[in-house]
C-alpha positions in Angstrom: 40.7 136.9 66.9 37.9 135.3 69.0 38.6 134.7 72.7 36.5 133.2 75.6 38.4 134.7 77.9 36.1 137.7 79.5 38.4 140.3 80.8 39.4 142.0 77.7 40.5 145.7 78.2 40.9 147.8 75.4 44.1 150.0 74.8 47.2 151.5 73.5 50.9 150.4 73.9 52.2 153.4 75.7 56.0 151.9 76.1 57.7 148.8 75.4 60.7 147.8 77.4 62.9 144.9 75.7 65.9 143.0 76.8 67.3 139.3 75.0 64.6 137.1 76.2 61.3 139.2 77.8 59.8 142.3 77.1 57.4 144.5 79.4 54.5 146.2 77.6 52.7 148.8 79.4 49.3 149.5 77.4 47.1 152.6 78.2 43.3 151.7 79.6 40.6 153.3 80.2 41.0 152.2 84.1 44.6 153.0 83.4 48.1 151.6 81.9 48.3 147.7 82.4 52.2 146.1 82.5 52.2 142.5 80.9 55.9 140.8 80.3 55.8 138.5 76.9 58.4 137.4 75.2 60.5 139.6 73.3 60.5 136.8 70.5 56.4 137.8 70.5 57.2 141.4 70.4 58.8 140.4 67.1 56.3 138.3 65.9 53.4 140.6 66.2 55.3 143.6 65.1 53.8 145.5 68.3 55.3 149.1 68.8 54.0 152.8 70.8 50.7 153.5 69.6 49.6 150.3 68.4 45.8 149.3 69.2 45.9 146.0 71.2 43.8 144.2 73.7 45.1 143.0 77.2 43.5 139.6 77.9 43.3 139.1 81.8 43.3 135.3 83.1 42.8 135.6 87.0 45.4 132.9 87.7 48.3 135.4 86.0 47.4 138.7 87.5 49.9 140.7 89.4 49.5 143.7 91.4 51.4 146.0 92.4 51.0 149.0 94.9 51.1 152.7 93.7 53.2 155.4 95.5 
């Protein structure tokens, strides 16, 4: 799959979390794990599960942060 979109971190799903309608996947980085919610229906669809090789495509409009404790 070719993307133009430069922020592309390498990883591994660590965890996915699913409920009806979204799901949050958190995905082990080198710079540490990433959180991104998709649809639970794209779950499905791409068969994702813990341990799967995927890549988290960052688009600076959709980031969220969040503070550590």
């Amino acid at each position: 799959m070719e993307q133009s979109i430069r922020n592309q971190l390498p990883g591994t799903i660590k965890s996915i979390l699913s409920d009806k309608v979204l799901s949050e996947v958190i995905v082990e980085t080198s710079i540490g794990d990433v959180a991104s919610v998709i649809t639970t229906r794209s779950v499905e669809e791409m068969k994702l599960k813990n341990g799967d090789e995927v890549f988290v495509l960052v688009k600076a409009t959709n980031v969220s942060l969040r503070k550590g404790s």
